[in-house]
CHARMM-style PDB file with segment names, atoms N, HN, CA, C and O in Angstrom:
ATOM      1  N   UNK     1       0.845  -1.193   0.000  1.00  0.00      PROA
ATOM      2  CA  UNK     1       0.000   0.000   0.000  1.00  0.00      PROA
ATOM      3  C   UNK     1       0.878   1.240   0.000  1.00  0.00      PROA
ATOM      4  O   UNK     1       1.957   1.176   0.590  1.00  0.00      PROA
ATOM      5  N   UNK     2       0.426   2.633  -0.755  1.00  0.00      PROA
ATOM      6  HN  UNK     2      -0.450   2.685  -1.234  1.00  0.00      PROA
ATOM      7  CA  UNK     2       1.554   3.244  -0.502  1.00  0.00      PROA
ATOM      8  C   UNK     2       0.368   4.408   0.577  1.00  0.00      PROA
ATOM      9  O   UNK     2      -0.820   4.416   0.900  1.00  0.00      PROA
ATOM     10  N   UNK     3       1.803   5.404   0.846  1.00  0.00      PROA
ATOM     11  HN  UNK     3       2.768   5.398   0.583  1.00  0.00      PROA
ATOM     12  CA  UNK     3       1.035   6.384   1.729  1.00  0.00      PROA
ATOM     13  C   UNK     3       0.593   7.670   0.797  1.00  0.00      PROA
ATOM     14  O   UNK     3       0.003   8.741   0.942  1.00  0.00      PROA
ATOM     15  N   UNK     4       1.089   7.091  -0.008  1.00  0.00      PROA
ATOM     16  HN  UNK     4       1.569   6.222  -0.126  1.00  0.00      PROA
ATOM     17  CA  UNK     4       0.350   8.506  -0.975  1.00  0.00      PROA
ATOM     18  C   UNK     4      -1.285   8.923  -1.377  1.00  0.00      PROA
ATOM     19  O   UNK     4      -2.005   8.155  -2.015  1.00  0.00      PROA
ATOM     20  N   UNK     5      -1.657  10.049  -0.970  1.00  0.00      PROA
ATOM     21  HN  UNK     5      -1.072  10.673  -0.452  1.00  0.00      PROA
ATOM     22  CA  UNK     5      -3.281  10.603  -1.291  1.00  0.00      PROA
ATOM     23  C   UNK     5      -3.985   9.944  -2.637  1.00  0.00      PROA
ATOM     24  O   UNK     5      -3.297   9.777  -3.644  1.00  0.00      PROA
ATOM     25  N   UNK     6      -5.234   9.615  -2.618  1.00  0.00      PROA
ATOM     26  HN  UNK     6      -5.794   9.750  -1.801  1.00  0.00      PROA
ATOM     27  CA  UNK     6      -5.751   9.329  -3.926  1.00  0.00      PROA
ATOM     28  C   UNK     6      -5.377  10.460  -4.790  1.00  0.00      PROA
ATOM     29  O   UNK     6      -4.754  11.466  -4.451  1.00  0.00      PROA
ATOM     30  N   UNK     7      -5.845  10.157  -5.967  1.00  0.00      PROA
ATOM     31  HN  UNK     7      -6.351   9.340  -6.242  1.00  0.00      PROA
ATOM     32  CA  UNK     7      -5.443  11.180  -7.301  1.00  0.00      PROA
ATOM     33  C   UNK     7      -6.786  11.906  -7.154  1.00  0.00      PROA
ATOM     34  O   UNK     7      -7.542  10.951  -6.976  1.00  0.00      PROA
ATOM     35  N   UNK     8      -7.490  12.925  -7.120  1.00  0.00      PROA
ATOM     36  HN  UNK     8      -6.875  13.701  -7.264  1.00  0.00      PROA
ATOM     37  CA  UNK     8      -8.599  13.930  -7.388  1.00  0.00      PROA
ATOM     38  C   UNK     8      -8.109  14.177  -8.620  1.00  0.00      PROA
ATOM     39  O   UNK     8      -7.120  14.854  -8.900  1.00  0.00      PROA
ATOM     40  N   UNK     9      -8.937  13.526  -9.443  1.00  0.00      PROA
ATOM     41  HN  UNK     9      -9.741  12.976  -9.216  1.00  0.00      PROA
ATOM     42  CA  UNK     9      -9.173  14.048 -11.260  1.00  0.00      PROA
ATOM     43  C   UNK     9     -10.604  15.063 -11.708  1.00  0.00      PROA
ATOM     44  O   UNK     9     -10.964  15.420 -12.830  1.00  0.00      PROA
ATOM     45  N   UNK    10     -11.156  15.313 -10.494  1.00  0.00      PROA
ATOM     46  HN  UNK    10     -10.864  15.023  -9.583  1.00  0.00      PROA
ATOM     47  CA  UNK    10     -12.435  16.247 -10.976  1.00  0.00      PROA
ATOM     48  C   UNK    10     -11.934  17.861 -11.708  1.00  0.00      PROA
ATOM     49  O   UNK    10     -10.786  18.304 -11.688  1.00  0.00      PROA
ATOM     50  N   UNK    11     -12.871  18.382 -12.183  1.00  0.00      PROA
ATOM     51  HN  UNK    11     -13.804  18.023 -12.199  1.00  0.00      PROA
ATOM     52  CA  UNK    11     -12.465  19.803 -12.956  1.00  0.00      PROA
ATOM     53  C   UNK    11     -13.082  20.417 -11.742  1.00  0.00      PROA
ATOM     54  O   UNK    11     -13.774  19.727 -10.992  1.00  0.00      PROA
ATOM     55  N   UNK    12     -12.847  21.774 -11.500  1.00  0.00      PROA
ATOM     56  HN  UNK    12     -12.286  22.335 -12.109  1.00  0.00      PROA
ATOM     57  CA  UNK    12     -13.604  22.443 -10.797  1.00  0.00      PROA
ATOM     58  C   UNK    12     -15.365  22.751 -11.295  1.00  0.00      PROA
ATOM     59  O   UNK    12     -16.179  22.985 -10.401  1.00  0.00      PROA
ATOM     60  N   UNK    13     -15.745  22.727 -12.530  1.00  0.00      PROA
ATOM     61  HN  UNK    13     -15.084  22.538 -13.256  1.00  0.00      PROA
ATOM     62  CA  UNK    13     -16.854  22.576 -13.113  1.00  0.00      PROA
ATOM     63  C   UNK    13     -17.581  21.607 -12.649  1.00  0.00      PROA
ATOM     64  O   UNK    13     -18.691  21.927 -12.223  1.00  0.00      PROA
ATOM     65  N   UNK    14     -17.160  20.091 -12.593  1.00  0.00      PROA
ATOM     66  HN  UNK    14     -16.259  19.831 -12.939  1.00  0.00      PROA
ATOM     67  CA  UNK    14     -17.941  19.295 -12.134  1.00  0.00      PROA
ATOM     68  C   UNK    14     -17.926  19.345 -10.489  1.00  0.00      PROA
ATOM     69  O   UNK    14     -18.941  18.885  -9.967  1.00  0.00      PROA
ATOM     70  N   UNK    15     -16.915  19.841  -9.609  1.00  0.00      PROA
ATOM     71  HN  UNK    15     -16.090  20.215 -10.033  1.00  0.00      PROA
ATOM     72  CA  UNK    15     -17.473  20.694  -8.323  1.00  0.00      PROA
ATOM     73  C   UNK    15     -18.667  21.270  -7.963  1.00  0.00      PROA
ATOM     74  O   UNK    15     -19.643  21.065  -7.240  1.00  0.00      PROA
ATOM     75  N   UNK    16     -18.216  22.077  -8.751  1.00  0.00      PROA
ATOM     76  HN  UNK    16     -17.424  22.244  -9.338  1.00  0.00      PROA
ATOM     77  CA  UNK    16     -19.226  23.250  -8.819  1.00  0.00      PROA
ATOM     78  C   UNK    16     -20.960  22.730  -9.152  1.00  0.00      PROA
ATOM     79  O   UNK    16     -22.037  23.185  -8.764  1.00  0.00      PROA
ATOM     80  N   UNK    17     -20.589  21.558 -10.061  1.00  0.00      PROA
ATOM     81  HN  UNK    17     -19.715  21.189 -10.376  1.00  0.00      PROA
ATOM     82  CA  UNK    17     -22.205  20.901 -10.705  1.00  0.00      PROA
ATOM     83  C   UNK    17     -22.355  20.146  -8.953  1.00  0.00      PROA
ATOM     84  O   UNK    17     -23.463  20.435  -8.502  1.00  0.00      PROA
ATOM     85  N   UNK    18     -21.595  19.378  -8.048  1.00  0.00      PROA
ATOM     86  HN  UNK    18     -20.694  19.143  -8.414  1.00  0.00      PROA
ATOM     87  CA  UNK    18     -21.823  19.054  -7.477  1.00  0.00      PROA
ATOM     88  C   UNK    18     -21.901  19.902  -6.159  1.00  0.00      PROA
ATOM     89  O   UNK    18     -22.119  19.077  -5.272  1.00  0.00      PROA
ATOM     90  N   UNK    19     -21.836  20.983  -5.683  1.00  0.00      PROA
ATOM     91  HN  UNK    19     -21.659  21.653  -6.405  1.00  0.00      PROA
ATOM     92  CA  UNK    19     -22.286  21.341  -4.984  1.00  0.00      PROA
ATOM     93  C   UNK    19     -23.011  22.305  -5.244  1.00  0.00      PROA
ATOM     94  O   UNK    19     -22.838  23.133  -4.350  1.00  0.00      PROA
ATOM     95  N   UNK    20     -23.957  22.773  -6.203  1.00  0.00      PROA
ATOM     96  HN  UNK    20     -24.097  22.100  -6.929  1.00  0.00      PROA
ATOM     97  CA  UNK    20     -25.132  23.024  -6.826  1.00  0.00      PROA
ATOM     98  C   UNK    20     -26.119  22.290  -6.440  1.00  0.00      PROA
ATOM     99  O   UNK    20     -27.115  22.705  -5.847  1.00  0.00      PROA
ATOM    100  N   UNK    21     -25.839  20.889  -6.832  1.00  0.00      PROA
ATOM    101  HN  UNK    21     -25.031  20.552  -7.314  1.00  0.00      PROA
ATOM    102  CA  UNK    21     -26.980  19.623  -6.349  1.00  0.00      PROA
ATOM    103  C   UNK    21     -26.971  19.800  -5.033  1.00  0.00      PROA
ATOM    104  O   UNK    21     -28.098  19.532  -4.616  1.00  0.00      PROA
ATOM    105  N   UNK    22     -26.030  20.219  -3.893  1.00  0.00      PROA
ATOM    106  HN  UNK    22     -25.115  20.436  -4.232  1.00  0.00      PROA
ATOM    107  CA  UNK    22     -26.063  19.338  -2.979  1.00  0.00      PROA
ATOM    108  C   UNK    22     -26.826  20.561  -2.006  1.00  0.00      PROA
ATOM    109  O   UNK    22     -27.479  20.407  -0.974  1.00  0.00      PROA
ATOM    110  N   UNK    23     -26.493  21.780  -2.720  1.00  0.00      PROA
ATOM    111  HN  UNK    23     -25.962  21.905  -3.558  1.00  0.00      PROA
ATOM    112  CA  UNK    23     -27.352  23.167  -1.982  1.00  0.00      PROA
ATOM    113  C   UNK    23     -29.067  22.435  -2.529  1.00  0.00      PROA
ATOM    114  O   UNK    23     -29.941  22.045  -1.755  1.00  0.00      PROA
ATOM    115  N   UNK    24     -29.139  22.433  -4.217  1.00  0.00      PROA
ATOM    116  HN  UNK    24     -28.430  22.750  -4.846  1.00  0.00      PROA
ATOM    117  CA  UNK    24     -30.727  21.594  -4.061  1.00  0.00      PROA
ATOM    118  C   UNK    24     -31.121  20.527  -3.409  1.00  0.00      PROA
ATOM    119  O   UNK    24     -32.296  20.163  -3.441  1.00  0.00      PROA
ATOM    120  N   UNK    25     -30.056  19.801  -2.640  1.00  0.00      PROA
ATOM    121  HN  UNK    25     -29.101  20.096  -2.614  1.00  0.00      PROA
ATOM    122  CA  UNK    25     -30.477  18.914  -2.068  1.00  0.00      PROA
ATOM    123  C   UNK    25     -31.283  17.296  -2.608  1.00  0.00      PROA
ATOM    124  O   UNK    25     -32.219  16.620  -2.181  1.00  0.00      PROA
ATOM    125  N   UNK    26     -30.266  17.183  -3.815  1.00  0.00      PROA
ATOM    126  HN  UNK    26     -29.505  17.732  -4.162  1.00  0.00      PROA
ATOM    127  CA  UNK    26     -30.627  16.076  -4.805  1.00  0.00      PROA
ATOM    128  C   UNK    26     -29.578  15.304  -5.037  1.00  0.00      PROA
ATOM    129  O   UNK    26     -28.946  15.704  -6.014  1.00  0.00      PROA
ATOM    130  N   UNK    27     -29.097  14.275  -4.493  1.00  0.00      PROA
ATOM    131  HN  UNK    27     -29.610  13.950  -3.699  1.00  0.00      PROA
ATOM    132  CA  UNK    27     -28.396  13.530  -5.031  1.00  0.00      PROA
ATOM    133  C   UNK    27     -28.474  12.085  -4.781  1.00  0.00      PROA
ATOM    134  O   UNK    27     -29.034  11.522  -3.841  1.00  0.00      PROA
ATOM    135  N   UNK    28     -27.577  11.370  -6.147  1.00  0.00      PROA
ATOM    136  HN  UNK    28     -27.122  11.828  -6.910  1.00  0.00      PROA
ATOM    137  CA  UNK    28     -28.055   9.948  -6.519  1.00  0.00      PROA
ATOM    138  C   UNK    28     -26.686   9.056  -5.198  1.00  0.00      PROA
ATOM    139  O   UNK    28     -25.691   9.642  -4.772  1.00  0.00      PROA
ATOM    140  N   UNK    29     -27.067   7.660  -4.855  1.00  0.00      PROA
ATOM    141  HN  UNK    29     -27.875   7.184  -5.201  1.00  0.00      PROA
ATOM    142  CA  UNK    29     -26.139   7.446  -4.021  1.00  0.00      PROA
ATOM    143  C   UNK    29     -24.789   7.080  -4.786  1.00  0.00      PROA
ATOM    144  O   UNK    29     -23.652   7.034  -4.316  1.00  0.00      PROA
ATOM    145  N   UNK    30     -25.161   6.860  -5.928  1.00  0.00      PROA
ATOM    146  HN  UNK    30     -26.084   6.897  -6.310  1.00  0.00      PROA
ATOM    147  CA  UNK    30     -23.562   6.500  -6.862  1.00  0.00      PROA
ATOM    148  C   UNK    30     -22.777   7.602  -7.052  1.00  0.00      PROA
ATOM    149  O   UNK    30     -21.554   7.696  -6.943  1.00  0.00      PROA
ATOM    150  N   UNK    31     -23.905   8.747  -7.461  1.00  0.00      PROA
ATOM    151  HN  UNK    31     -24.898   8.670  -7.550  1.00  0.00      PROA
ATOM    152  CA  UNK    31     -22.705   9.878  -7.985  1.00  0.00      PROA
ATOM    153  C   UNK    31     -21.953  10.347  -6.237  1.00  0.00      PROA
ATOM    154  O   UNK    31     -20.789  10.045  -5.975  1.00  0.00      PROA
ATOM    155  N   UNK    32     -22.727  10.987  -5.371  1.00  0.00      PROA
ATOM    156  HN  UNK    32     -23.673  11.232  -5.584  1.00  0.00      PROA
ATOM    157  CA  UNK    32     -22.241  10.522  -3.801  1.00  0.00      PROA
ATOM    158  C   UNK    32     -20.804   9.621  -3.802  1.00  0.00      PROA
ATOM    159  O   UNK    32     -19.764  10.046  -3.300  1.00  0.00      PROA
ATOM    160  N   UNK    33     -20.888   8.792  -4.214  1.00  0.00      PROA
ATOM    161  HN  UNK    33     -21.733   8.447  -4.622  1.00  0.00      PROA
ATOM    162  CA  UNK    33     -19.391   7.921  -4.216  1.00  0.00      PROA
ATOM    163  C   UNK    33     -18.674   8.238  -5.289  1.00  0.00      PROA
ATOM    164  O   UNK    33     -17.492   7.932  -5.131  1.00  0.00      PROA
ATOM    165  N   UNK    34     -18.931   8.773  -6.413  1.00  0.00      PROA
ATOM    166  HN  UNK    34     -19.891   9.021  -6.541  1.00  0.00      PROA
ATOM    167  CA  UNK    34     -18.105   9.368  -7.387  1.00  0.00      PROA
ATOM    168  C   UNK    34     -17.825  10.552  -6.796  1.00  0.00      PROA
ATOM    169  O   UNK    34     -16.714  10.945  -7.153  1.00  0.00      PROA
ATOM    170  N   UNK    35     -18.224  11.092  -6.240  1.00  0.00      PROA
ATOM    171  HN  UNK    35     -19.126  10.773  -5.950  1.00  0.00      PROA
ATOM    172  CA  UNK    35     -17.759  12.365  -5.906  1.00  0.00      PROA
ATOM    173  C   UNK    35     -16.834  12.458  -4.974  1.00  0.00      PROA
ATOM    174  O   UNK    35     -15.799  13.122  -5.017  1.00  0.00      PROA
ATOM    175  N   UNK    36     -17.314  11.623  -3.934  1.00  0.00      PROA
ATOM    176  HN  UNK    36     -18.155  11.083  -3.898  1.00  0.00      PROA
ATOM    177  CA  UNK    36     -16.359  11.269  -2.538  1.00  0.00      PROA
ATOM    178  C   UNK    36     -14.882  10.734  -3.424  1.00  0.00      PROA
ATOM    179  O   UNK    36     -13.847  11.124  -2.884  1.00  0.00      PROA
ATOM    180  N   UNK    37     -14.747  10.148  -4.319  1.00  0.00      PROA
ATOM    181  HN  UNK    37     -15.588   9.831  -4.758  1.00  0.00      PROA
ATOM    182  CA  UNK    37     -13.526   9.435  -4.609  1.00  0.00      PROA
ATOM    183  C   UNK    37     -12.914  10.778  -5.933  1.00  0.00      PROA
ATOM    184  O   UNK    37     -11.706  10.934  -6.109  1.00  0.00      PROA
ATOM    185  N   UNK    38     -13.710  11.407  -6.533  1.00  0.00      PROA
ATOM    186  HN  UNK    38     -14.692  11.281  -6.389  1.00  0.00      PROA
ATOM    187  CA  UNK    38     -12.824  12.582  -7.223  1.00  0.00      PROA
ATOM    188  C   UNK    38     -12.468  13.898  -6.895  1.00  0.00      PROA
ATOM    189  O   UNK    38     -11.424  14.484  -7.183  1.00  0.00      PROA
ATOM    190  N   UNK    39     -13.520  14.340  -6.211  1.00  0.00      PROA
ATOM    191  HN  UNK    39     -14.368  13.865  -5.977  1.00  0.00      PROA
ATOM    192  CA  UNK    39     -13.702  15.618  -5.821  1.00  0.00      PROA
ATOM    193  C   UNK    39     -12.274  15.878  -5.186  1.00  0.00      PROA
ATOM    194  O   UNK    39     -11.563  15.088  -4.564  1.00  0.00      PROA
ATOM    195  N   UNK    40     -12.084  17.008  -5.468  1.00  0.00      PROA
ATOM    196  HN  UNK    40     -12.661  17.649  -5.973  1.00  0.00      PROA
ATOM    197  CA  UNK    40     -10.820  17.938  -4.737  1.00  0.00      PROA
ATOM    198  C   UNK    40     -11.126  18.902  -3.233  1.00  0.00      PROA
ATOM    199  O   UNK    40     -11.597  20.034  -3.346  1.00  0.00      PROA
ATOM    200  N   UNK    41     -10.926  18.539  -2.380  1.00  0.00      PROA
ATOM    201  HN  UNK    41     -10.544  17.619  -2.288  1.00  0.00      PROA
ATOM    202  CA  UNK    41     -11.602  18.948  -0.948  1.00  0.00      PROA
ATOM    203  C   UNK    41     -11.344  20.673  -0.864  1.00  0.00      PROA
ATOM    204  O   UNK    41     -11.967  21.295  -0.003  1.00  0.00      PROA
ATOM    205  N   UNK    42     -10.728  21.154  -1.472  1.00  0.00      PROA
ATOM    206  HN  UNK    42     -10.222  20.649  -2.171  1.00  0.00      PROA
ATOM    207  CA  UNK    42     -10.100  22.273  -1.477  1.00  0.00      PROA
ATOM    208  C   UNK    42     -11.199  23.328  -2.520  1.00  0.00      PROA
ATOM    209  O   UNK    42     -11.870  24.351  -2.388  1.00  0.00      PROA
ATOM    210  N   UNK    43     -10.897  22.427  -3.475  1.00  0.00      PROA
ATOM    211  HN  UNK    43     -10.352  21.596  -3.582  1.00  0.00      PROA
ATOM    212  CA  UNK    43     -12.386  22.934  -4.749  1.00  0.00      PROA
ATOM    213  C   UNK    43     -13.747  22.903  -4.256  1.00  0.00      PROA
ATOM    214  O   UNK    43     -14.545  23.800  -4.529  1.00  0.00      PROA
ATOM    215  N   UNK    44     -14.073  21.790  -3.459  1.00  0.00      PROA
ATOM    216  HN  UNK    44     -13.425  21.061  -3.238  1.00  0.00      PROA
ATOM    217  CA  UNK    44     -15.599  21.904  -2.810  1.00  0.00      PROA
ATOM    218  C   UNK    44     -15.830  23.256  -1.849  1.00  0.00      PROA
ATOM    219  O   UNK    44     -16.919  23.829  -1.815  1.00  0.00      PROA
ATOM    220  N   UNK    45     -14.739  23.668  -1.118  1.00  0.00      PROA
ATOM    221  HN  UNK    45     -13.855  23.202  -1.145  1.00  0.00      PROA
ATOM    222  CA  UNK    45     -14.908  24.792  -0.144  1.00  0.00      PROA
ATOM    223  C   UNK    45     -15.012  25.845  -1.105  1.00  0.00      PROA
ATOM    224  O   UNK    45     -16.112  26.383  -1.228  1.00  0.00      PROA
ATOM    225  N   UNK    46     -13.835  26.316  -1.965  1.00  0.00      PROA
ATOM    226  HN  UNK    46     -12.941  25.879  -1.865  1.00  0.00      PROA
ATOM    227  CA  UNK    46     -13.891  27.466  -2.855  1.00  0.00      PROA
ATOM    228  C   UNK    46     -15.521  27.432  -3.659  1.00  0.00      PROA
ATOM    229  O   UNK    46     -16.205  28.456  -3.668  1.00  0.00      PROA
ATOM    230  N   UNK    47     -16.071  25.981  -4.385  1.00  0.00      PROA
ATOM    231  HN  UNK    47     -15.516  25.150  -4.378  1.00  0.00      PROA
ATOM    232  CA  UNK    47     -16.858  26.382  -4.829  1.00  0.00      PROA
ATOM    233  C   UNK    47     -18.320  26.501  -3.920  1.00  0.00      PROA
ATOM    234  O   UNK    47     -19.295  26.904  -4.555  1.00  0.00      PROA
ATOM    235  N   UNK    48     -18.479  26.231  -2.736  1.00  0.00      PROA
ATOM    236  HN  UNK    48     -17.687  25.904  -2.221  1.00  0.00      PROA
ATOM    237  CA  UNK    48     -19.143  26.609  -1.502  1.00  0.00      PROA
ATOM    238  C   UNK    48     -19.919  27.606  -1.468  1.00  0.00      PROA
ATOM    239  O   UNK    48     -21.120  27.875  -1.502  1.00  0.00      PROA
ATOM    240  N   UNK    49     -18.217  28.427  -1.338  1.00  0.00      PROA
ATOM    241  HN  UNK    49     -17.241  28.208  -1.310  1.00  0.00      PROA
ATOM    242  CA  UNK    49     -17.997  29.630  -1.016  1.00  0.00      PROA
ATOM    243  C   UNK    49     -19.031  30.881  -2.139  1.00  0.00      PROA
ATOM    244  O   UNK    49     -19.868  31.772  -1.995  1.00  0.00      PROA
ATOM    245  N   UNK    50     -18.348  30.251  -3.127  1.00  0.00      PROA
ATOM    246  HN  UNK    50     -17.668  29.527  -3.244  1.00  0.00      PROA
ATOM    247  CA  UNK    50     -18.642  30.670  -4.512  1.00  0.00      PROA
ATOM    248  C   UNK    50     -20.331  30.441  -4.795  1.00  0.00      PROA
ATOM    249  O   UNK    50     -20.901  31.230  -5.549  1.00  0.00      PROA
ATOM    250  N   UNK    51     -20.983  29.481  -4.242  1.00  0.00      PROA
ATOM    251  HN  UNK    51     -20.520  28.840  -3.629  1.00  0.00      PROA
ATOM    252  CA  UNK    51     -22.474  29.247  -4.419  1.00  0.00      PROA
ATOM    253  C   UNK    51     -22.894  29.700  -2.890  1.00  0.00      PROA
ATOM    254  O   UNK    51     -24.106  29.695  -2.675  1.00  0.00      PROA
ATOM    255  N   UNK    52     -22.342  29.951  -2.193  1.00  0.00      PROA
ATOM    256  HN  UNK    52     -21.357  29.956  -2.368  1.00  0.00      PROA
ATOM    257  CA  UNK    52     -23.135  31.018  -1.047  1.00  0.00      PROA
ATOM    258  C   UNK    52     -23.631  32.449  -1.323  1.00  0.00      PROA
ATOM    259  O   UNK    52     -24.725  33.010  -1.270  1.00  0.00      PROA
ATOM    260  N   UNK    53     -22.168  32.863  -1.691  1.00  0.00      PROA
ATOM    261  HN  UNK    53     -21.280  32.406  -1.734  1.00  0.00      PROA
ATOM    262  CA  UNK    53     -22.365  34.311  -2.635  1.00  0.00      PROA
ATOM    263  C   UNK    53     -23.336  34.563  -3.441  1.00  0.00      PROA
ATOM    264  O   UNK    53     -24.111  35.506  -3.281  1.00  0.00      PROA
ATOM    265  N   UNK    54     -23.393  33.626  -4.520  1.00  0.00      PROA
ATOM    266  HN  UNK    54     -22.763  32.860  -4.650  1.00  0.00      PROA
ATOM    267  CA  UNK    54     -24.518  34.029  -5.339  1.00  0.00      PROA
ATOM    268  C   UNK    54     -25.839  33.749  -4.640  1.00  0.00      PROA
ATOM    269  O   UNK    54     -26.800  34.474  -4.900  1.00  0.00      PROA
ATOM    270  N   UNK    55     -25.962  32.706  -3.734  1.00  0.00      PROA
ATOM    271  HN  UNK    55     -25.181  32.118  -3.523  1.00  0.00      PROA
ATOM    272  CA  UNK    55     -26.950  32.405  -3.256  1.00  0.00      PROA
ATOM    273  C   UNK    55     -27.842  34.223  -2.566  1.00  0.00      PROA
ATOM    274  O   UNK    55     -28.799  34.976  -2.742  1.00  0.00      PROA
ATOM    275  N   UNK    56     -26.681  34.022  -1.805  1.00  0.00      PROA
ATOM    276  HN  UNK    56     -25.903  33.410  -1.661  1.00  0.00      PROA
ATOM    277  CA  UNK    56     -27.111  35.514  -0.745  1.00  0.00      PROA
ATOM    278  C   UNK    56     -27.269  36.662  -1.877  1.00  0.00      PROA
ATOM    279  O   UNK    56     -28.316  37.300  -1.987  1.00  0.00      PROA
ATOM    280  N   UNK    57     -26.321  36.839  -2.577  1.00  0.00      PROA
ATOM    281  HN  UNK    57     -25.470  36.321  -2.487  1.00  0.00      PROA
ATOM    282  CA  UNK    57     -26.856  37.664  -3.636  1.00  0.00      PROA
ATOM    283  C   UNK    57     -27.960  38.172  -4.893  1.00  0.00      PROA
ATOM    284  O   UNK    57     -28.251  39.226  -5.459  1.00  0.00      PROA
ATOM    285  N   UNK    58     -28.411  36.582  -4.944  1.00  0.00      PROA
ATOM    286  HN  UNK    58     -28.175  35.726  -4.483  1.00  0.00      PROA
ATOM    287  CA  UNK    58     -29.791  36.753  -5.455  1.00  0.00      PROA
ATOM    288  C   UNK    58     -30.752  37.276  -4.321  1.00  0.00      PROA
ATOM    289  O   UNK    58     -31.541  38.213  -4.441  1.00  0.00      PROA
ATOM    290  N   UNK    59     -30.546  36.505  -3.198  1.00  0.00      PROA
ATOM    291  HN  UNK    59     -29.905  35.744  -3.100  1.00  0.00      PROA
ATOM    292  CA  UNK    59     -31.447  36.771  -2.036  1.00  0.00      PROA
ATOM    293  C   UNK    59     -31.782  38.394  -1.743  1.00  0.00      PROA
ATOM    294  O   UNK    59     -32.799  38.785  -1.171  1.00  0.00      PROA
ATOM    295  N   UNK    60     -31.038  38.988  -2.099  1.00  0.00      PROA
ATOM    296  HN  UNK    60     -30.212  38.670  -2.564  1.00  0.00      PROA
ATOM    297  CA  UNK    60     -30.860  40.325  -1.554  1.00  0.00      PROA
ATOM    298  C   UNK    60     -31.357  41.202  -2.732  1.00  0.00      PROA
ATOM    299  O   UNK    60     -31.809  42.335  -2.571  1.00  0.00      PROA
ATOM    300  N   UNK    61     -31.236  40.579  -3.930  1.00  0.00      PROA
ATOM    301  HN  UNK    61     -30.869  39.658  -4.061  1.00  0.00      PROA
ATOM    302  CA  UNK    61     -31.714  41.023  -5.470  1.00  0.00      PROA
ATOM    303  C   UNK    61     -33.045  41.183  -5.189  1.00  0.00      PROA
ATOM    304  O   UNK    61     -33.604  42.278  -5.229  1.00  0.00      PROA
ATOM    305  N   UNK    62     -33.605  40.107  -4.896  1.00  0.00      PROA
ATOM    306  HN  UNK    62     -33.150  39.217  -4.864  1.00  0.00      PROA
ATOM    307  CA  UNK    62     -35.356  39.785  -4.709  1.00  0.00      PROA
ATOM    308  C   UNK    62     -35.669  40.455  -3.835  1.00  0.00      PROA
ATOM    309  O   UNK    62     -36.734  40.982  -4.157  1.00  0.00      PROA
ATOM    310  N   UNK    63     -35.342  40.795  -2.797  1.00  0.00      PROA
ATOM    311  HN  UNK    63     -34.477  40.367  -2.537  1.00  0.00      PROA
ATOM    312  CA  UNK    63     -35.780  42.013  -1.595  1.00  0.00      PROA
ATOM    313  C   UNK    63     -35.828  43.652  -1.975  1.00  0.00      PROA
ATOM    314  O   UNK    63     -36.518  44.585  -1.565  1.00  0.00      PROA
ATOM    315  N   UNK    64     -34.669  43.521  -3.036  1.00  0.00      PROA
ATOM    316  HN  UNK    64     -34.108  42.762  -3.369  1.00  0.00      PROA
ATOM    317  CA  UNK    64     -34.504  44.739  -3.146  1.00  0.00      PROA
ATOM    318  C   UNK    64     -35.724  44.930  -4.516  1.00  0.00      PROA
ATOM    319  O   UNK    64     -36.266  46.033  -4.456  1.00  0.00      PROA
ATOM    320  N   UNK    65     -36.022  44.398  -5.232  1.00  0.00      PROA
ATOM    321  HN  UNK    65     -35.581  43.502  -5.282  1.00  0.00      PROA
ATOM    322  CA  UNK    65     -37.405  43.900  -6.060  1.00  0.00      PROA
ATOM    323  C   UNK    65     -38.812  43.886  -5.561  1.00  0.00      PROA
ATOM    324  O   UNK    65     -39.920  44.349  -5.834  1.00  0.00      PROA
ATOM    325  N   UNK    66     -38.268  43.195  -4.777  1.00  0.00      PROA
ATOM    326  HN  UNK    66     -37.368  42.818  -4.555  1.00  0.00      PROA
ATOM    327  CA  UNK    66     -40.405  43.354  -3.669  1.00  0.00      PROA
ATOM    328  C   UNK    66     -40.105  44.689  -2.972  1.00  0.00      PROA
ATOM    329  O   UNK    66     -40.914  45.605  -3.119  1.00  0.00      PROA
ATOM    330  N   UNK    67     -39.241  44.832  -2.385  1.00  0.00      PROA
ATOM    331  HN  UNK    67     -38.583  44.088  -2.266  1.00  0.00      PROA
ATOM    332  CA  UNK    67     -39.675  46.373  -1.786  1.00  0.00      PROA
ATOM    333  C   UNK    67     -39.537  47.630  -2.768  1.00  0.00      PROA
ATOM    334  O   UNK    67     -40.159  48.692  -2.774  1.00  0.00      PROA
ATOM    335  N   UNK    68     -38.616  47.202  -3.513  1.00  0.00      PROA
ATOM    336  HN  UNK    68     -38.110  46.339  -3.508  1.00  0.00      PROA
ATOM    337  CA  UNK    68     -39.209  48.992  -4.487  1.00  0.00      PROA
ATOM    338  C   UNK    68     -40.273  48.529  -5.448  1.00  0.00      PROA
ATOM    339  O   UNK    68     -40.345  49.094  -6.539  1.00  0.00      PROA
ATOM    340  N   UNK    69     -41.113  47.546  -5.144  1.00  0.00      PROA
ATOM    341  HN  UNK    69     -41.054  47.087  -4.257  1.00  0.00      PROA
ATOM    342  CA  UNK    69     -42.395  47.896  -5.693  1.00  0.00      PROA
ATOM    343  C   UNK    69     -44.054  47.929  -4.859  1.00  0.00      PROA
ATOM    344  OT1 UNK    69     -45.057  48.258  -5.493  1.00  0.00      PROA
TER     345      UNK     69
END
């Protein structure tokens, strides 16, 4: 066995597709294990990060929409 880390071959795109799903709260149990075995742990936080932002930022779009009308 060696001590070396698995290989993470995901793109940040397919990150990003996966923690999209996981804010909708949809996922299959296979891709779940595809993900666990490609995903880059580093890329899931950045793209997180990155779908919080927009999250809160639409949020704040739509407020600012219902109240100036």
């Amino acid at each position: 066995m060696s001590d070396e880390p698995p290989q993470r071959k995901a793109s940040f795109g397919a990150t990003m597709k996966a923690v999209f799903w996981s804010f909708f709260g949809v996922r299959k149990g296979r891709d779940h294990a595809r993900d666990v075995a490609t995903l880059n742990p580093v890329h899931i936080i950045i793209a997180a990060l990155i779908g919080v932002a927009i999250f809160i930022g639409v949020l704040v779009a739509l407020v600012n929409i219902a109240v100036a009308q």
